[in-house]
C-alpha positions in Angstrom: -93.4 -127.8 11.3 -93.2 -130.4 14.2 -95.6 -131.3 16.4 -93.9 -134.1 18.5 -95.6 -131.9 21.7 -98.9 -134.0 20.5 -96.9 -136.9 21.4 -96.2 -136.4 25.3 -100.6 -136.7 26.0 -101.7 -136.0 29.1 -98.4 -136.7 30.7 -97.2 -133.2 33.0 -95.0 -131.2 31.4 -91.8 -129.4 32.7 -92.0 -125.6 31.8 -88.8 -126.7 29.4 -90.1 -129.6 27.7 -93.5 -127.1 27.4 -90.8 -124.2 26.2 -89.0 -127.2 23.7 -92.3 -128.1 22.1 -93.2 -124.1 21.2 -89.4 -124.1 19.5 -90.6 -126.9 17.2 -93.9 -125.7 16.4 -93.0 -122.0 15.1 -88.7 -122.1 14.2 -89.1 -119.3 11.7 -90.1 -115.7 11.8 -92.8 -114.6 9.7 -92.1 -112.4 6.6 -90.2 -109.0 6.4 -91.2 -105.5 5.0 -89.4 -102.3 4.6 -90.1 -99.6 6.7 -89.5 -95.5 7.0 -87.0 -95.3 10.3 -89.4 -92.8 11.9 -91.9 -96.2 12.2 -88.9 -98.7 13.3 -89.5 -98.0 17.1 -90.3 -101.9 18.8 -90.0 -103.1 15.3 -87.3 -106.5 15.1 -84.8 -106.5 12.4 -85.1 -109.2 9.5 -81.4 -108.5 8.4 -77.9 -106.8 9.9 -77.7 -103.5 9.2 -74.3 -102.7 7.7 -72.6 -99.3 7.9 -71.6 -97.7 4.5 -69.9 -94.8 5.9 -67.0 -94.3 9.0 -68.7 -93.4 12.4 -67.7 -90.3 12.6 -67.0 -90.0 9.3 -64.2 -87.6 9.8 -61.6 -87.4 12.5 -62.9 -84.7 14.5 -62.7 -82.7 17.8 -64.2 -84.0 21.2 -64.4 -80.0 22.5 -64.1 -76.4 21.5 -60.3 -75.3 21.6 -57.3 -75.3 19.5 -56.0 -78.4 17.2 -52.4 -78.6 16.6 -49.6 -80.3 15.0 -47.8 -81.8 18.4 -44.3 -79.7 18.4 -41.0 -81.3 18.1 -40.4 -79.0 21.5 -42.3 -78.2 25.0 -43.9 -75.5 23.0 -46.7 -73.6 24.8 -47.0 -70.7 22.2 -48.8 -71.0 19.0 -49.9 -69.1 16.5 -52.9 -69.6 15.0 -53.6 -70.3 11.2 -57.0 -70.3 11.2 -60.5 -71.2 12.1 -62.3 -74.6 11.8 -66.3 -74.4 12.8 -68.5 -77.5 12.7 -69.3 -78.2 9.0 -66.1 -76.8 7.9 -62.9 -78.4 6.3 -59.5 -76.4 7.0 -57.8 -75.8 3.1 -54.2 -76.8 4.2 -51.9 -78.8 6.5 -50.7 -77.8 9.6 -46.7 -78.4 10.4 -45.4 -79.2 13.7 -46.1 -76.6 16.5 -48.6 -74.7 14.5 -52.8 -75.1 15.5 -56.0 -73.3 14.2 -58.9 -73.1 16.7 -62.1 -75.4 16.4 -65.6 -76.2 17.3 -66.8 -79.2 18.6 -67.6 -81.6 15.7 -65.1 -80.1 13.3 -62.7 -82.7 11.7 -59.3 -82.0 12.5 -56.7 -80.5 9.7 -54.2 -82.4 8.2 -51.3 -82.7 10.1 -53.7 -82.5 13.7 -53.2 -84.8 16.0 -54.3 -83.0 19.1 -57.0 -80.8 20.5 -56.3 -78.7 24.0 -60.1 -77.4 25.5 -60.4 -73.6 25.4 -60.5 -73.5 29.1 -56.6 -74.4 29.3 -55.9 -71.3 26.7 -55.0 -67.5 27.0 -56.1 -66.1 23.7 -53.8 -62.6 22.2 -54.4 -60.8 19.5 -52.4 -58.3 18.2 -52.9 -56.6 14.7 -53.7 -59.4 12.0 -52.0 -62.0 14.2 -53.4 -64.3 17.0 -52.1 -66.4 19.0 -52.4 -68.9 22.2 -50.8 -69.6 25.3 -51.7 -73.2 27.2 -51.7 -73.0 30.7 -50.8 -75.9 32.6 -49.4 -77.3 29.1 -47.7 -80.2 31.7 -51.4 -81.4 31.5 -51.6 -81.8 27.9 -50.9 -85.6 26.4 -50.2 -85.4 22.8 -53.4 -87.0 20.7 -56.0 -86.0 23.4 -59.9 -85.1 23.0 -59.5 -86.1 19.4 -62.5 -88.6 18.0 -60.7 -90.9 15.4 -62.8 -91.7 12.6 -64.4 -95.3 12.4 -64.3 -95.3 15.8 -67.8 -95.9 16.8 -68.8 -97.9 13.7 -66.2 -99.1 10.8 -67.2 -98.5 7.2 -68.5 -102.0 6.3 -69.1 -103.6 9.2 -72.3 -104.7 11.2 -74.0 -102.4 13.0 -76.9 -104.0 14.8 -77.8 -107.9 13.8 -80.5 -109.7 12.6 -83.4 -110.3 15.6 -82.7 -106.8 17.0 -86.1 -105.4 18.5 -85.4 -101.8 18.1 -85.7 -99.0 20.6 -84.6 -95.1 20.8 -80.7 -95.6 21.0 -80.7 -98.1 18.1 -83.1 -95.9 16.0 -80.3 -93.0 16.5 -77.5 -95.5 15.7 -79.3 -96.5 12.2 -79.9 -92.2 11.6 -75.5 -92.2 12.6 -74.7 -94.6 9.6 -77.3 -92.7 7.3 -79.9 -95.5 7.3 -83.5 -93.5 5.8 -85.1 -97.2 6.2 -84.8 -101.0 7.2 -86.1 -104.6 6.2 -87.9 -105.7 9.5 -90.2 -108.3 10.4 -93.7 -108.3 9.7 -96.0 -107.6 12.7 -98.2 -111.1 14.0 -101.9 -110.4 13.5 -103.0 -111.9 17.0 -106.9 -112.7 17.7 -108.0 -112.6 20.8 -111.5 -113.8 22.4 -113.0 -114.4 26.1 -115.1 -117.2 26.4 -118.0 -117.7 29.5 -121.5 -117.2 29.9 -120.5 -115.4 33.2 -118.5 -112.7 31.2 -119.5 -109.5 31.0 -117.7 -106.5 29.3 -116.5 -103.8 31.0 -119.2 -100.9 31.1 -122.2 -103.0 31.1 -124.5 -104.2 34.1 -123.0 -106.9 36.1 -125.4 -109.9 36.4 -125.4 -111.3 39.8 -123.4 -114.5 38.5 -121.3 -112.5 36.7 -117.8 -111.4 36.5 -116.5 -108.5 34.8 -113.8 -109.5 31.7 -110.5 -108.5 32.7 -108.7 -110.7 30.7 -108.9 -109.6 27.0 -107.8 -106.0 28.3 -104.3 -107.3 29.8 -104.2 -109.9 27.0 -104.7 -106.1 24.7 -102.1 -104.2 26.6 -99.5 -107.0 26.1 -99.5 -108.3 22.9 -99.8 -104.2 21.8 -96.5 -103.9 24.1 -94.9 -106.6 22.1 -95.6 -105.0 18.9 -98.5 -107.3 17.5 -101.4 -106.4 16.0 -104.6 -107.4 17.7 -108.2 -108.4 16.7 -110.4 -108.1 19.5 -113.4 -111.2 18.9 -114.7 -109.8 22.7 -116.4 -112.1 24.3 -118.2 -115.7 23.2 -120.5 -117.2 25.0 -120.5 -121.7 26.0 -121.9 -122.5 22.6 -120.3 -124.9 20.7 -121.1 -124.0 16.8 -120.3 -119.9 18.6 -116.6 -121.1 19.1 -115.8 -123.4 16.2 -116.9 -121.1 13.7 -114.9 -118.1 15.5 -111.6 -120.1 16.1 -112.2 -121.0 12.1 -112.7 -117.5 10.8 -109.9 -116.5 13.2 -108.0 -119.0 12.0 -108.6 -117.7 8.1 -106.7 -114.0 9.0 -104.5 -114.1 12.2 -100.7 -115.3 12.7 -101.9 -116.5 16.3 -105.0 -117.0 18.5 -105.2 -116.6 21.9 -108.8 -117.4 24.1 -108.6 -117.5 28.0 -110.7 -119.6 30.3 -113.0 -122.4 28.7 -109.9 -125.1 28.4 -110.3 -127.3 31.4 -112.7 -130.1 32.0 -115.5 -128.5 33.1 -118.7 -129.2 31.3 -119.3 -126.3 29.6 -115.7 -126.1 28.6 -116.3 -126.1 24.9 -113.0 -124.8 23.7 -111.3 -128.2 23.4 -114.0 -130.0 21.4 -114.3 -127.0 18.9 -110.4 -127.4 18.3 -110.4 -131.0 17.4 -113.0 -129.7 14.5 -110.6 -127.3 13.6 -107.2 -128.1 14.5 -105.4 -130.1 16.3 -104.9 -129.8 20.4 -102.3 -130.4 22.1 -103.3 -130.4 26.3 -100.7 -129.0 28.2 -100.9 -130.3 31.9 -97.8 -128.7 32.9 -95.8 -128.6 35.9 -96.3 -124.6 37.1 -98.6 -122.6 39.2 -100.2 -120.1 38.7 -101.3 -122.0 34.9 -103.4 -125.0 34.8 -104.9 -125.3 32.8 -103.1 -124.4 29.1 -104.2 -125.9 26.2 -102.0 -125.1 23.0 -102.4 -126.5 19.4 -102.6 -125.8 15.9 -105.6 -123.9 13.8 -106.7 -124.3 10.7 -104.9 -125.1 7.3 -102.3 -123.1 7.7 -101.6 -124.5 11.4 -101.3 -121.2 13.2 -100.3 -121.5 17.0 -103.3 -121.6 19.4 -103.3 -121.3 22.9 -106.1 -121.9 25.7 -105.0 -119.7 28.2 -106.7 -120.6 32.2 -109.8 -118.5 32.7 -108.2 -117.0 36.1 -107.0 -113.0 35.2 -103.2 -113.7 36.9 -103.1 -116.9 35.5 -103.5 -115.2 32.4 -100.8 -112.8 32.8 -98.4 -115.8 33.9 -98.9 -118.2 31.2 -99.0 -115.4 28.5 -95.2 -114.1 29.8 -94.1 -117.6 29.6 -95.3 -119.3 26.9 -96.7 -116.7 24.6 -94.1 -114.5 24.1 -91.6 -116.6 23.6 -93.6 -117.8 20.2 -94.4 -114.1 19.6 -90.9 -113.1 19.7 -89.7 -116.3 17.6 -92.3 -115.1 15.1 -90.8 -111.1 15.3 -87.3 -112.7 14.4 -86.1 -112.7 17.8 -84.7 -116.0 17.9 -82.2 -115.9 21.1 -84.6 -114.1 23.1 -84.2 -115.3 26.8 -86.5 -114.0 29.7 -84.0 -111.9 32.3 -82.9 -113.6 35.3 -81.5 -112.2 38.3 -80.7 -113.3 41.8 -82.0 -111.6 44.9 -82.3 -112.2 48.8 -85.8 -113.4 50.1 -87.0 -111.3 52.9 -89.0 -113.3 53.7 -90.2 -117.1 54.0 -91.4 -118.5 50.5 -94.0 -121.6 50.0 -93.8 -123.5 47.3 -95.0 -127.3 45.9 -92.1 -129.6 45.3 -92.4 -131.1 41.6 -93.8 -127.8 40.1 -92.4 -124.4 39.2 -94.2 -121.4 41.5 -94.4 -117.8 40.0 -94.8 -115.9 42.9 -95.7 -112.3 42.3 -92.8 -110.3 44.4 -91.6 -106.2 44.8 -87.7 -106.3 44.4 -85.5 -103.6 45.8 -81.9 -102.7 45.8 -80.2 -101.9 49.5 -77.5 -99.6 50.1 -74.6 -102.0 49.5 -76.1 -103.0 46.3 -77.8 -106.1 47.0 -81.2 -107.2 45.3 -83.8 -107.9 47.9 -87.4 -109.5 46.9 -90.7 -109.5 48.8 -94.1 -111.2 47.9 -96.9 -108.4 47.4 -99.4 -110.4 49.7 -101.9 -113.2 48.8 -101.1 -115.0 46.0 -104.2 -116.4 44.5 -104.6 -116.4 40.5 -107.5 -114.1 40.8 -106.0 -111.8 42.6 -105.2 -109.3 39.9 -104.0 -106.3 42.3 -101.1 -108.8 43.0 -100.1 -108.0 39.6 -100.5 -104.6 39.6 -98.5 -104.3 43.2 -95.6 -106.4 41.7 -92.8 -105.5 39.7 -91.7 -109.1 39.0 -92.1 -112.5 39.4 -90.4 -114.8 41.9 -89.5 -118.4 39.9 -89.4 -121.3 42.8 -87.9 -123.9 40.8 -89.2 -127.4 41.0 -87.1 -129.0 43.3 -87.9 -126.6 46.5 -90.5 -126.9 48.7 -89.8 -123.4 50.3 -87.4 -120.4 50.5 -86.6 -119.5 53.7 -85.7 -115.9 54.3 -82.4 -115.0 53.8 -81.7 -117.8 50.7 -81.4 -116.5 47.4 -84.2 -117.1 44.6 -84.4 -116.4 41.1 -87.0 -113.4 40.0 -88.0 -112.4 36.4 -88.4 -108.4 36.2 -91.4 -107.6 34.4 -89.0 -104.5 32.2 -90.9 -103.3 29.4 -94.3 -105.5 28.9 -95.7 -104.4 32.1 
């Protein structure tokens, strides 16, 4: 584990060298565990998961209708041999010109190469003998609605990699190749703790100097988004021995611990002392807004990641989608994860500071030639929480620009699936 971050002191940090820093501390994922498939939803694979079988397994038919042998003539008469329902194997070869009809699903004789949908066919019957007539047989192409086996996954090949966080359509492509269960990457145990005498939970009386805790309850909702399991510590108040002994015990049991507000220089900031008692600390002053301040270090023996999150509740939100998950998707195996990134069209004048990266909280839309269009929600202060909840991403001013004027393009991050 490196911890060359301790190195840069009080120096401002770009969001990169910050993002660098988090790459050395935690390069590994934590341990791996087997799990039924009916659990694997959000879960990250710890190996590729390789097909045993052919996807399908057997070449079979894309509709309901008639397979046949393509005819050495324009043929548009065939008698039928037989009958091939989903499930089923056909006993026998067909020859040229001759077809059986078939259900969707139902591998194809030998000898098939084709399957014409029963909505082209005029079905006869006379006596013991059926047979077909295609209409509009100039339609038919020889080897149509025919699935080939192997052709959505090869026998022995990979079928989803290594650092794959799971969701519904990969849980039905692991059922396809027959997979009961998968080696995946443990869940990180993530504590989590408030600090301020002027926090009050939810539910209680409100002191006049006091401010309800919204923090831990986003803080909750994201890490339980991301698949982690959290300890809730609630809330601790500016006491010194309080905090050190809670960041130790915390320290003894979690993967990660995360406390917002009680990092900056304030004098009842007690945060940072308690951590050079039990850690080391590493104080971010980085370049960003909303997001000062962000302490991160080390905890305890086994040096689990720590971050001081700012006290304000956006702030919060910002820092945790920036910094945190990153390291909490490291952790979960996901070791290419990238933030998305797309472009859109400001409607509107954007302020920024030149030297720092702005998160602006913005409403992107799509307009009827298929352009991205972005918006701020309104004021843009990091306690303004309903900005959050108005927004559906985040606006990314880069460092070198002072403003956006409307009509220039800027990058946004969409919020997807954590909020």
């Amino acid at each position: 584990m490196s911890l060359s971050c301790f190195e840069l002191g009080e120096r401002m940090l770009s969001i990169e060298e910050a993002l660098t820093a988090l790459r050395e501390l935690a390069p590994q994922a934590l341990e791996s565990e087997i799990i039924p498939l009916s659990s694997l939803l959000d879960r990250v694979l710890a190996e590729d998961a390789i097909s045993s079988i052919d996807v399908p397994q057997n070449t079979n038919a894309a509709m309901d209708g008639i397979a046949l042998s393509w005819p050495d003539s324009k043929q548009t008469r065939f008698v039928l041999q037989g009958d091939v329902l989903a499930g089923n194997c056909f006993e026998g070869r067909l020859d040229p010109g001759q077809a059986v009809t078939i259900t969707t699903g139902a591998p194809l004789p030998q000898g098939a190469d084709t399957v014409i949908m029963s909505e082209q066919l005029h079905m006869q019957e006379e006596g013991a003998s059926r047979w077909v007539e295609i209409e509009q047989a100039d339609r038919v192409r020889r080897g149509q609605n025919v699935r080939r086996a192997g052709e959505d996954i090869p026998r022995g090949t990979t079928a989803l990699k290594a650092g794959t966080r799971l969701t519904p359509q990969h849980l039905g492509l692991l059922a396809s190749i027959g997979m009961g269960e998968a080696r995946v990457v443990r869940c990180p145990r993530v504590a989590i703790f408030s600090t301020g005498d002027e926090v009050t939970a939810p539910g209680e009386v409100l002191p006049p100097a006091g401010i309800f805790d919204s923090n831990r309850f986003s803080l909750r909702g994201l890490l339980t988004r991301l698949g982690c399991e959290v300890v809730d510590l609630g809330i601790l108040r500016d006491d010194f021995a309080c905090i050190r002994n809670a960041l130790e015990t915390a320290a003894q049991t979690a993967d990660m611990v995360i406390t917002s507000g009680g990092v900056s220089v304030g004098q009842a900031d007690w945060t940072r002392k308690a951590l050079d008692e039990t850690g080391r600390l590493g104080f971010w002053r980085i370049a960003i807004r909303p997001g000062r301040p962000l302490a991160f270090g080390t905890l305890g023996e086994r040096d689990i990641p720590f971050f001081g999150l700012p006290g304000n509740p956006v702030a919060v939100m910002v820092t945790f989608l920036q910094f945190v998950q990153p390291l909490l998707r490291t952790l979960q195996g996901e070791h290419q994860w990238q933030p998305r990134r797309l472009t859109a069209i400001a409607d509107e004048p954007l302020k920024s500071r030149e030297g720092r990266v702005d998160f602006l909280r913005g409403i992107y839309r799509c307009d009827d030639q298929g352009r991205l269009h972005v918006s701020m929600t309104g004021r843009q202060g990091s306690g303004i929480l309903s900005s959050m909840t108005a927004a559906n991403c985040l606006i990314e001013i880069e460092a070198p620009r002072a403003e956006v004027a409307q009509g220039e393009t800027v990058t946004l991050q969409p919020f997807g699936e954590l909020t």
